[in-house]
N, C-alpha and C positions, 0 to 999 in steps of 0.2 A: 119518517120525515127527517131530512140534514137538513143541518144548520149553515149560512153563512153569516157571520159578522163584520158590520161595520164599525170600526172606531173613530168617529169623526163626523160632524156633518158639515164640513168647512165645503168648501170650494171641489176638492178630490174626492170627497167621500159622499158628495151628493150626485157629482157625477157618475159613481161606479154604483149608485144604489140604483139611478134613473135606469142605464146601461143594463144590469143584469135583471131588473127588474121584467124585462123584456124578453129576454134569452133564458132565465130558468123557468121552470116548470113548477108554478104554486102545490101542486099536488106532491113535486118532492122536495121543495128549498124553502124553508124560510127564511127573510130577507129581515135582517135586525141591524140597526141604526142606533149607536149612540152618541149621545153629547149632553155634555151639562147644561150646554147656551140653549135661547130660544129664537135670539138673532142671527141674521147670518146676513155678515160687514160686505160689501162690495169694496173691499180693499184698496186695487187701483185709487177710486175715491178719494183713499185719505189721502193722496198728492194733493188733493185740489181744494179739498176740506178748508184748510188755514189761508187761500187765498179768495175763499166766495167764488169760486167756481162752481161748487157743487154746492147744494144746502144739506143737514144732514137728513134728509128723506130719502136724497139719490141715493144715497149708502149703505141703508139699513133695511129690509124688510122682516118677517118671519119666517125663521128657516123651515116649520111645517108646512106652509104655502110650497115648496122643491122636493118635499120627498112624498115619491108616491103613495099611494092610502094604500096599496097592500102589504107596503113595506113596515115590519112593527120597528116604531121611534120611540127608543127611551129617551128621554133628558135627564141623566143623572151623573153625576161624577165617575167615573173610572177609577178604580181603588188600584187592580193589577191585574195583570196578564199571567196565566199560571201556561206558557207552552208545553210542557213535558203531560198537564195533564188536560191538553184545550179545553181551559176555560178563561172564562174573564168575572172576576169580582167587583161588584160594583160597590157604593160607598154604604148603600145602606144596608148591605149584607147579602143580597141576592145572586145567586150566579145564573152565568150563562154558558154554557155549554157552547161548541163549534166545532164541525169538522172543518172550515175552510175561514180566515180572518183575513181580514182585509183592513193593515193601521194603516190611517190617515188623518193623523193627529196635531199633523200642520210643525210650527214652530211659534215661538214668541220671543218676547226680547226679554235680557235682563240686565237690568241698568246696575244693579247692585253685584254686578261681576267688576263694576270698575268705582275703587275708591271715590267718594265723594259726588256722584253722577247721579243717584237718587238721594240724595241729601235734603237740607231746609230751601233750596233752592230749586228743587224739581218742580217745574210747572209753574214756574215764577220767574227765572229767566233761562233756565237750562230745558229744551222741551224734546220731544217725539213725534213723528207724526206717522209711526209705523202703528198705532192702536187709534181707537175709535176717540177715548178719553183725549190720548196727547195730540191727536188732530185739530180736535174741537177748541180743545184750551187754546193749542199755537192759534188758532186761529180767531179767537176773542184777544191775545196779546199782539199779534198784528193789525189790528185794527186800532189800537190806539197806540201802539211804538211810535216813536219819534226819531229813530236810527239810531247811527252808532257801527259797533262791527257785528256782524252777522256771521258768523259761522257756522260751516254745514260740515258734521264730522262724522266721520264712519269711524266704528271705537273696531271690526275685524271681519272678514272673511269665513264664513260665507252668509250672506243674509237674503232677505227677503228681495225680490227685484233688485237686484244688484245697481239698475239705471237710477232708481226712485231716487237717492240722494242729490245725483245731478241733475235728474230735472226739476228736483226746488230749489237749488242753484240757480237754473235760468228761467222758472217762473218768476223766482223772486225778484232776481232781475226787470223782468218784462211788470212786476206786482207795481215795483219802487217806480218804474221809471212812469208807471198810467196814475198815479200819486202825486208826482211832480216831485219826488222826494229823490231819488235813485243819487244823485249828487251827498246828499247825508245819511248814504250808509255804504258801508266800507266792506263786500263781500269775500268769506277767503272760504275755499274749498280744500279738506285737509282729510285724507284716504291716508292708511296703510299701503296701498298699492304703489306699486315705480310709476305710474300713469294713472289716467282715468277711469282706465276699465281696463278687464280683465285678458280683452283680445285687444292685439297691436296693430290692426288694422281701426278698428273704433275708435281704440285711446287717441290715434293721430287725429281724427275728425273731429271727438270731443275737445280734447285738447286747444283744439285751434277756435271753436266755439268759447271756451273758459277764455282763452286772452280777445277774443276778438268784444266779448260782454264786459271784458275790464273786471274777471272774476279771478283772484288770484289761488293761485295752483298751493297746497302743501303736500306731498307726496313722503312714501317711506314713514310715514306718523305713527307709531304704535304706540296708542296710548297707555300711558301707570297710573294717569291719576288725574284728575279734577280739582281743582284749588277754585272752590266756589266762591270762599270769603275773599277772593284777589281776581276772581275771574279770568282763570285761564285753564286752560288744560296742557299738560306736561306728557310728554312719552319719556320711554325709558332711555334715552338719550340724554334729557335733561332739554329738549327742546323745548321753547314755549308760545303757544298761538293765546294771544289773548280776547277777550269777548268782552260784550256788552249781551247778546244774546244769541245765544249755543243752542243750535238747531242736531242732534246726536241722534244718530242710527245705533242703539246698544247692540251687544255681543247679543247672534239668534241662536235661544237653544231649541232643543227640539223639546216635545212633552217630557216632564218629570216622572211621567208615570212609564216612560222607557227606563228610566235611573231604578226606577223599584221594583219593577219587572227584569232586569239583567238582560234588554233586548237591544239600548243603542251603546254607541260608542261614550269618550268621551264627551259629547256636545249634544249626548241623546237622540244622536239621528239615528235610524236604524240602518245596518249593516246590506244591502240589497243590490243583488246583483244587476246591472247597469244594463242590460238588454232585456231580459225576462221581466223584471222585475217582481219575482221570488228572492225573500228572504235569505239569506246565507245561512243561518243556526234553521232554519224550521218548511220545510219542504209545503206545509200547506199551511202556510202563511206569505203571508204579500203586503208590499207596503210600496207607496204612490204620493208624489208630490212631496210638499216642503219638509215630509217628515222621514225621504231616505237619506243619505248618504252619497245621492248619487255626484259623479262632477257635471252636474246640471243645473242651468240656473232654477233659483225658487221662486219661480213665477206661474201664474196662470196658464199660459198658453202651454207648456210642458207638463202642467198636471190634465191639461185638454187631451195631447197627443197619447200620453202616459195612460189616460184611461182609454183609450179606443183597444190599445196595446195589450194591457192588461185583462179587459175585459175580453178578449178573444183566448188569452193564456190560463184563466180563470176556467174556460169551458174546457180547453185542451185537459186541462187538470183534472177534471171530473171526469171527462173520457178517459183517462188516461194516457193520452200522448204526448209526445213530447210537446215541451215547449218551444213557442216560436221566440228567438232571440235577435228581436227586428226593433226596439228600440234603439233610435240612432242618437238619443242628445238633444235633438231638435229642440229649438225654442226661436221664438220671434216675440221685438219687444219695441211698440213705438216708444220710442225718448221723446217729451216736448221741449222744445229749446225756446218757449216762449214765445208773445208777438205773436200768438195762431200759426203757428209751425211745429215743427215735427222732423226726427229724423224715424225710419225704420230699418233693425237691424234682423237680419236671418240668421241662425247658423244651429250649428250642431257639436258632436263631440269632437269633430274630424277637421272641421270647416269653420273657420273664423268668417265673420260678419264681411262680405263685400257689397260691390256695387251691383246694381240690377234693377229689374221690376219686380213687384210682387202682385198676387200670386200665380196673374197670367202672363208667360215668357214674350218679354216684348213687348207688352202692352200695358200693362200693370194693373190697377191705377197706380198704383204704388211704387214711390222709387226707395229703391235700400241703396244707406250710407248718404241719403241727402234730402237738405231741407225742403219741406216743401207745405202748403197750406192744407192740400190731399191729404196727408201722413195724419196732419192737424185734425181733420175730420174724420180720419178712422180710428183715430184714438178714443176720440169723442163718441163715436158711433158704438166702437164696443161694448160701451155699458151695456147698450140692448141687448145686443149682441149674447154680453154675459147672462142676463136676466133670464131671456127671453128663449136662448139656445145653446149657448155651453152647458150651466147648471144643470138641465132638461137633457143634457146627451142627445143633442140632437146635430149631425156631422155639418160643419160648418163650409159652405160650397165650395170648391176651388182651393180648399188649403188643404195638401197631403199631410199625413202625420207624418210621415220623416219627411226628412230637408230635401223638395226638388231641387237638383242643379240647373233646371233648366232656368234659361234670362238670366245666369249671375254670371260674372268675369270672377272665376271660382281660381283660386290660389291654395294650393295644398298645406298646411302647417305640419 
């Protein structure tokens, strides 16, 4: 009997356990799942957490409820990864042997990369809403805020849904103005980035979104520090955005237990080659979603495509064939711009975001790069979606894992 192992039962890692669960053979693979949690967060979610959009039931279920019953589920912390002798040691001293690993160990934030940003003031006016906790809280301190300045700040590069910070921007927007309040609070958007996002085709659309909501732009921001007792936050320039209430996307590291393990880089993603997705140090080791390396966004729909990918490259391996190197980048990401609208963006490694329909050529429903109430509702629809059919590895109709050209007025970078 071989072993395959999972580390993670996030979003990636329940997908590839549903996936192979299918495709290997119980008489020779056993299929082993860990993770310390027993929830498992419907993320997107926390956008909408802090404005009662969602309640938190949409968010949350048990993550045993998504992994198959053949499949064995530890919940136990992860100690290290020994590659040179595959195994994995867990905390309370047990191992696990593997001929074939598969991390998927996600990322998480950490505010305590930046002076004074989990200080005496975390969660009392400086908040998150990349975790379950800092959702929940921002959203018990929006309920009884009374304004002021609102800032939404990205503390670096690369993070979770790169979109998510602008569109609590223009929820918040659409929060203040169904309120009656939107006139007493003073919203500023303040990125590292030269623009709004990451492709120059977006940035223009967002962009024109930011001024047309009367949302001021700070661009180029790279944070040093946080001066909580004066409420403001400083970059190394010595520039300064002042606050009433500091809405902060922290620096995303990847698991710690890459740092102990000698598997990721600096920022503990791991090392992983961008088509295959096989690992660069460990030939039968693979790693998937917000915990490689890749220049991809960290979002759902790319650890979706990622696992269809993988899990066909996963069999090649066991066969011994080559691997198919057909991971193209792809990701799609509805933005809400509030007011029940929506933009949605397509692209890949090659192909920045344009116009078109998605994901039938010419018909859509769906229009990319513009707003529309449609976008509004497949944003919303997703959840199922997520519950009911991504998690489940079950192929989602009509959307290819790499990027169709077809219905896009497609612009080369």
């Amino acid at each position: 009997m071989k072993n395959l192992v999972i580390l993670g039962a996030g979003t990636s890692g329940t997908m590839m356990a549903n996936h192979l669960e299918h495709k290997l053979s119980n008489k020779e693979w056993k299929i082993t799942i860990v993770d310390q949690t027993k929830t498992h967060y419907y993320q997107p979610g926390f956008l909408f957490l802090p404005f009662d959009i969602y309640t938190t039931k949409q968010v949350k279920k048990k993550s045993k409820k998504f992994i198959p019953k053949s499949v064995d589920y530890i919940q136990e912390r992860i100690e290290l990864i020994k590659p040179e002798e595959n195994k994995i040691e867990l905390e309370s001293g047990t191992s696990l042997n593997y001929d074939i690993l598969i991390v998927a160990t996600g990322t998480d934030i950490a505010p305590d990369e930046v002076e004074g940003m989990d200080g005496p003031m975390w969660y009392k006016n400086i908040f998150d809403f990349y975790t379950y906790e800092g959702a929940k809280a921002l959203r018990n301190k929006l309920r009884e805020w009374e304004g002021g300045k609102l800032v939404v700040h990205i503390t670096e590069m690369p993070i979770k849904c790169p979109v998510a910070p602008l569109e609590f921007a223009f929820l918040a927007d659409s929060y203040f103005k169904n309120k009656g309040m939107r006139d007493q609070v003073d919203i500023t958007y303040v990125t590292p980035l030269g623009g709004a996002f990451t492709k120059p085709k977006a940035t223009e659309a967002l962009h024109h979104l930011l001024e047309e909501k009367n949302i001021t732009e700070v661009t180029d921001f790279n944070i040093e520090r946080v001066d909580y007792e004066n409420n403001k936050i400083i970059d190394y320039a010595e520039t300064e955005v002042e606050y009433d209430l500091l809405v902060t996307v922290p620096t995303n590291l990847g698991d710690a237990l890459m740092e102990r393990s000698g598997l990721g880089d600096d920022m503990n993603f791991v090392p992983t080659n961008k088509a295959t997705l096989q690992t660069l140090a460990h030939e039968n080791v693979f790693a998937i979603g917000d915990a490689t390396n890749l220049p991809a966004s960290k979002a759902g729909s790319v650890a979706h495509f990622e696992a269809e990918i993988l899990t066909e490259n996963i069999l090649r391996y066991i066969d011994g064939q080559p691997l198919k190197a057909e991971y193209d980048g792809h990701a799609n990401c509805f933005i809400e711009t509030g007011n029940g609208k929506a933009l949605l963006i397509d692209f890949n490694y090659s192909q920045e975001p344009v116009t078109g329909t998605f994901p039938l050529p010419g018909v859509g429903p769906l229009s990319l790069l513009k707003e529309s109430r449609t976008n509004h509702m497949g944003k919303m629809a997703f959840r199922w979606v997520y519950w009911n059919m991504l998690l489940k590895g079950r192929h989602i109709p009509f959307v290819s894992t790499n990027m169709s050209e077809k219905g896009k007025e497609l612009e080369t970078v």
